[in-house]
FIDREN-189936 format. One line per field, with one value per residue (C-alpha): residue number from 1; residue in one letter; x, y, z. Coordinates in pm, whole numbers, plus 32768, in hexadecimal, padded with zeros to 4 digits. Layout:
BEGIN
num	c(NUM / ...)
residuo	c(A / ...)
px	c(X / ...)
py	c(Y / ...)
pz	c(Z / ...)
//
This chain:
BEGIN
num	c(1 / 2 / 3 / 4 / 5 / 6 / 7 / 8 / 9 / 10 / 11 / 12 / 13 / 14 / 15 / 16 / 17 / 18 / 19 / 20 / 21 / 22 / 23 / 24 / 25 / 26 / 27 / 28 / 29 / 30 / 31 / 32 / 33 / 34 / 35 / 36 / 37 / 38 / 39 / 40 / 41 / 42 / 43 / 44 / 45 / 46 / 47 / 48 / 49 / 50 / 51 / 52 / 53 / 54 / 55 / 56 / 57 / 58 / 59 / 60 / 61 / 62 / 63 / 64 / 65 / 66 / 67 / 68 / 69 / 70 / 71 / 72 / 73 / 74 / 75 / 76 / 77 / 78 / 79 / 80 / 81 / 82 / 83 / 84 / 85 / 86 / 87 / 88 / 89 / 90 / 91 / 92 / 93 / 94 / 95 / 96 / 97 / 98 / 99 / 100 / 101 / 102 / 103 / 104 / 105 / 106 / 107 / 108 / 109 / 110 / 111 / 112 / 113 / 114 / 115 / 116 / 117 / 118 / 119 / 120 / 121 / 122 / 123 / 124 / 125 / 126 / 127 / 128 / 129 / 130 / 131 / 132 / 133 / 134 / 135 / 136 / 137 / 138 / 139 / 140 / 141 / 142 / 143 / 144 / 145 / 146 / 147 / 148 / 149 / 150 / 151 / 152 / 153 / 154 / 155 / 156 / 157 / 158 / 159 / 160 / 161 / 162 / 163 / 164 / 165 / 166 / 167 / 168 / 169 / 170 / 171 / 172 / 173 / 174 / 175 / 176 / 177 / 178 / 179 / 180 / 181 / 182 / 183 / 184 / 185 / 186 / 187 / 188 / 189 / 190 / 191 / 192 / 193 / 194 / 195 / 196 / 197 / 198 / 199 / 200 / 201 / 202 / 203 / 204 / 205 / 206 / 207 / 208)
residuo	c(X / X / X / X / X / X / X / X / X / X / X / X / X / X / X / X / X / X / X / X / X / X / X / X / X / X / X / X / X / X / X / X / X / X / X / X / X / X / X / X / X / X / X / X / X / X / X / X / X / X / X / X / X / X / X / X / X / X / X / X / X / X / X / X / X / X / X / X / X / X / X / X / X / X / X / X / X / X / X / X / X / X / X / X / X / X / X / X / X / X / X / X / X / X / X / X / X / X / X / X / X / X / X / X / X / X / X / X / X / X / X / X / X / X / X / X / X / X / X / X / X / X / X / X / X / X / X / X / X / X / X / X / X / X / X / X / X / X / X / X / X / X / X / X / X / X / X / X / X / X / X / X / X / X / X / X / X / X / X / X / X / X / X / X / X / X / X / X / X / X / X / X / X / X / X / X / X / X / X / X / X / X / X / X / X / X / X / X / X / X / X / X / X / X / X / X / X / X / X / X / X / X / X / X / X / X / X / X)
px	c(8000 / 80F8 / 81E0 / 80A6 / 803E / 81B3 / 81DC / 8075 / 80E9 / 81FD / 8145 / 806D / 7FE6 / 7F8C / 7EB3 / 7E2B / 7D7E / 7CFD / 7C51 / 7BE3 / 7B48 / 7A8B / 79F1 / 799D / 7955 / 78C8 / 7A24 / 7AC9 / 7C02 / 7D06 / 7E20 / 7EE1 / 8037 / 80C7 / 8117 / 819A / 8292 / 836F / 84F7 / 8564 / 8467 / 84D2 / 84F5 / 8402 / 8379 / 8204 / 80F0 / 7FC2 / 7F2E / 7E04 / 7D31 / 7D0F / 7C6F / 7BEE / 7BE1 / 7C9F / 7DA1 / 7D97 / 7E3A / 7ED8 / 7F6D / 8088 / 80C9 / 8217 / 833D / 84A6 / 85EB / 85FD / 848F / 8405 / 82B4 / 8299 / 8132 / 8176 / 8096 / 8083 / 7F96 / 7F35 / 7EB2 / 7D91 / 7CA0 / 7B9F / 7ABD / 7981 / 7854 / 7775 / 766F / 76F3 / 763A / 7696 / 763C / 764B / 752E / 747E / 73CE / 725C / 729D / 71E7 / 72AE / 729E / 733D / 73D4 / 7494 / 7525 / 7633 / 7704 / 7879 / 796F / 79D4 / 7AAA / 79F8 / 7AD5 / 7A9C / 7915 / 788B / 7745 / 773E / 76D0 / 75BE / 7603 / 750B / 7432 / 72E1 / 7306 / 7326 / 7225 / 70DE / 71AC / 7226 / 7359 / 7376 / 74CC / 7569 / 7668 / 777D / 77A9 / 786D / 77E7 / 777F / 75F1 / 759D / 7470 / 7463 / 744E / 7334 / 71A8 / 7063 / 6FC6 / 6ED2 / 6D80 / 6D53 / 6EA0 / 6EE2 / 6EC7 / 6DE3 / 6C79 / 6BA0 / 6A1F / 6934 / 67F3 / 6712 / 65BC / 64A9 / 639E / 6373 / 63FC / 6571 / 6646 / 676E / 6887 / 69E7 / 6B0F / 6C6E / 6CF3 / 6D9E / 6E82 / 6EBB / 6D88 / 6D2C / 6BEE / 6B40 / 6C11 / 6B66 / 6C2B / 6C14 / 6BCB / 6BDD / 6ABE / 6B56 / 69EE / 69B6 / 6AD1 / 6A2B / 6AED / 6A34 / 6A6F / 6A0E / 6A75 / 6B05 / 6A23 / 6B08 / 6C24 / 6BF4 / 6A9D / 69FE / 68B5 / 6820 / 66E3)
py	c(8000 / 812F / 80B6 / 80DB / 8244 / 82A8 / 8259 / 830E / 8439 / 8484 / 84B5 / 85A9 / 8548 / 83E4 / 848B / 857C / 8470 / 83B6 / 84FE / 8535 / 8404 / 8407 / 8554 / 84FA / 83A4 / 8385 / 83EC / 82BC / 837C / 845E / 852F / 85C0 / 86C6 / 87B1 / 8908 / 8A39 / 897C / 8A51 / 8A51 / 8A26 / 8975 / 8948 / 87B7 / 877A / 862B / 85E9 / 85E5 / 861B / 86AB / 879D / 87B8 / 8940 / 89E0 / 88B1 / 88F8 / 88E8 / 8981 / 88DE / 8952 / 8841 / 88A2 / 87E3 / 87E6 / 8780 / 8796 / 8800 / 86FC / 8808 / 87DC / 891D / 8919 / 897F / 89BA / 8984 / 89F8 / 88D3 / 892A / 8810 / 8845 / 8732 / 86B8 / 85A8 / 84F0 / 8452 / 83F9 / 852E / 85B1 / 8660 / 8714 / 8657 / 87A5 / 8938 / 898F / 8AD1 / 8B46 / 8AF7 / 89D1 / 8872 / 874E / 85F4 / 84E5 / 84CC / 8644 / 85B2 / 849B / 843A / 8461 / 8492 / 860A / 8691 / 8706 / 87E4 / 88DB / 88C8 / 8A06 / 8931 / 87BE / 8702 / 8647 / 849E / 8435 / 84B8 / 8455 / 856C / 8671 / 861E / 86C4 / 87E7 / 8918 / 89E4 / 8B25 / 8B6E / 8AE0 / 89D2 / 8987 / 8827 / 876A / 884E / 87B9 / 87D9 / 8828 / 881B / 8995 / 89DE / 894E / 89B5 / 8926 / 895B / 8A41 / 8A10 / 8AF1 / 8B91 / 8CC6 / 8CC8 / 8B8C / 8B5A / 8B0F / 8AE3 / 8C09 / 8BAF / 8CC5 / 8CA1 / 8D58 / 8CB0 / 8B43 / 8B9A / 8B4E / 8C19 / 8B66 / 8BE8 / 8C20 / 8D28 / 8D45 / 8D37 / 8E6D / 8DCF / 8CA6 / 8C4E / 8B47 / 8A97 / 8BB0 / 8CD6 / 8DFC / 8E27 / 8F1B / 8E8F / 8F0B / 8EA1 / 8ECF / 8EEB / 9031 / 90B6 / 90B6 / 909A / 8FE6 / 8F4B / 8DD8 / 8CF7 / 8B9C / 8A77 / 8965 / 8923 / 89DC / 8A70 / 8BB7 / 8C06 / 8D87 / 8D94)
pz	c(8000 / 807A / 7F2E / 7E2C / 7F18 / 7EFA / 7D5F / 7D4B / 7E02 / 7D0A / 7BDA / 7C0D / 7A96 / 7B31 / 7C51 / 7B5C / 7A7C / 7B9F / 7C65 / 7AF5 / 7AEA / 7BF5 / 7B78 / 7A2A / 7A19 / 78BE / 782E / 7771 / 770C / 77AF / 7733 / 7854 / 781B / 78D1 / 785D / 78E9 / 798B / 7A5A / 79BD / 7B2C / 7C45 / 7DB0 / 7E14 / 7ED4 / 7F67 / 7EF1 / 8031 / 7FCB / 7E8C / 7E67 / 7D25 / 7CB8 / 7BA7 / 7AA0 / 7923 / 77E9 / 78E0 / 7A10 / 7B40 / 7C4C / 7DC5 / 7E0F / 7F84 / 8015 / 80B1 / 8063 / 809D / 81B7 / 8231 / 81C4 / 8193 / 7FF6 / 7F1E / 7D96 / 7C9A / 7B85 / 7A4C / 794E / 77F1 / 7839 / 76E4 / 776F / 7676 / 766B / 7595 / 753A / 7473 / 7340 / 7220 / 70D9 / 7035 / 705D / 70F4 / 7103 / 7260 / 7284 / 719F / 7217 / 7255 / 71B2 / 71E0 / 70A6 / 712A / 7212 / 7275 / 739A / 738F / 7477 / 7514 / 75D7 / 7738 / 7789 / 7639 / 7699 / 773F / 77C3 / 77F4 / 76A3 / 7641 / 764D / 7596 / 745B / 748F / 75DB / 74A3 / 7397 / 7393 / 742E / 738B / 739E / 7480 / 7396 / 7264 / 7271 / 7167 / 7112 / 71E8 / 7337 / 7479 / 74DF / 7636 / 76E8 / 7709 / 75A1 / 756C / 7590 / 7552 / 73E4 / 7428 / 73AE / 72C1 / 71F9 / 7195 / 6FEC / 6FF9 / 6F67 / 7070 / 7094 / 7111 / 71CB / 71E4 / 72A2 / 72BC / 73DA / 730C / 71D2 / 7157 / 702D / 6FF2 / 6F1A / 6EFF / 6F7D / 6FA1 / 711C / 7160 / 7283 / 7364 / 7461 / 7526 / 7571 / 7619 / 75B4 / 74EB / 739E / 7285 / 714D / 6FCB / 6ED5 / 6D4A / 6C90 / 6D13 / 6DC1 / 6F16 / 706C / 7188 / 72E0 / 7361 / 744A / 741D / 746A / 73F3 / 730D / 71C3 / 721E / 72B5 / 731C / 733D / 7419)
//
């Protein structure tokens, strides 16, 4: 046991990976290297190491001690890329664009060059559409993505007007986004008029 805790001890790149690990457990690959290395570090015996700031830089505290037995801190940063399966867009995609699963794939991405944790698996993204557009080859997270709205701004939908029992249906162009409920402005091309309705389910609005 204290031979494996010694050998452990003095690579901090060994103790890195495992505290690593532990955090992000659905990583299947590592690459660990140091950089800004200083051109002269004090010897110091390893102790105890501290994990620091964690990212494409991440920042290790070596505690130890001098040949003397001074007590000495070392700053040790890592350039750290960790990869694991993702969603990916197989295509650029423009925002308010809805997903399919023939947009989208699973590849693997580095973690650490993510902003927001990604998506794992596709069928979490379809149906959905995009709060921003994506280049191809871009992570999805769960954050860029909203519900389709019921009615879409540009779309045909069906207008419902009533009058006590009796029903006019016709047609108009939705003038935004609404949900099921929402009051929307809407843009009828036969004779130029501008009205408002409100969204009583997808791709239709009723005016009472």
């Amino acid at each position: 046991m204290l031979p494996a805790l010694i050998a452990s001890l003095a690579s901090p790149e060994v103790w890195l990976e495992s505290a690593l690990r532990d955090r992000f457990a659905q990583v299947t690959r590592w690459d660990i290297r140091e950089v800004r290395a200083a051109s002269v570090r004090e010897t110091l015996t390893p102790e105890r190491y501290e994990l620091g700031h964690v990212g494409s830089r991440t920042l290790v505290l070596v505690h130890g001690r001098s040949p003397q037995g001074r007590e000495i801190l070392q700053q040790r940063w890592f350039e750290v890329s960790a990869y694991q399966p993702a969603v990916v867009t197989l295509q650029t995609l423009y925002a308010r664009t809805e997903l399919s699963a023939q947009m989208l794939s699973v590849m693997p991405i580095d973690l650490m060059g993510q902003s927001c944790t990604p998506l794992t698996d596709p069928a979490a993204a379809v149906g959905f559409r995009i709060l921003e557009a994506r280049r191809e080859g871009e992570a999805l997270c769960a954050s860029m993505l909203a519900p389709v709205p019921a009615v879409q701004r540009g779309t045909t939908v069906s207008v419902t007007v009533r009058v006590g029992a009796v029903a006019l249906v016709t047609e108009a162009v939705a003038r935004s986004d609404a949900r099921v409920g929402e009051r929307l402005s809407l843009y009828r091309a036969s004779d130029h008029t501008y009205f408002f309705g409100v969204v009583s389910a997808p791709g239709e609005v009723q005016i009472k």
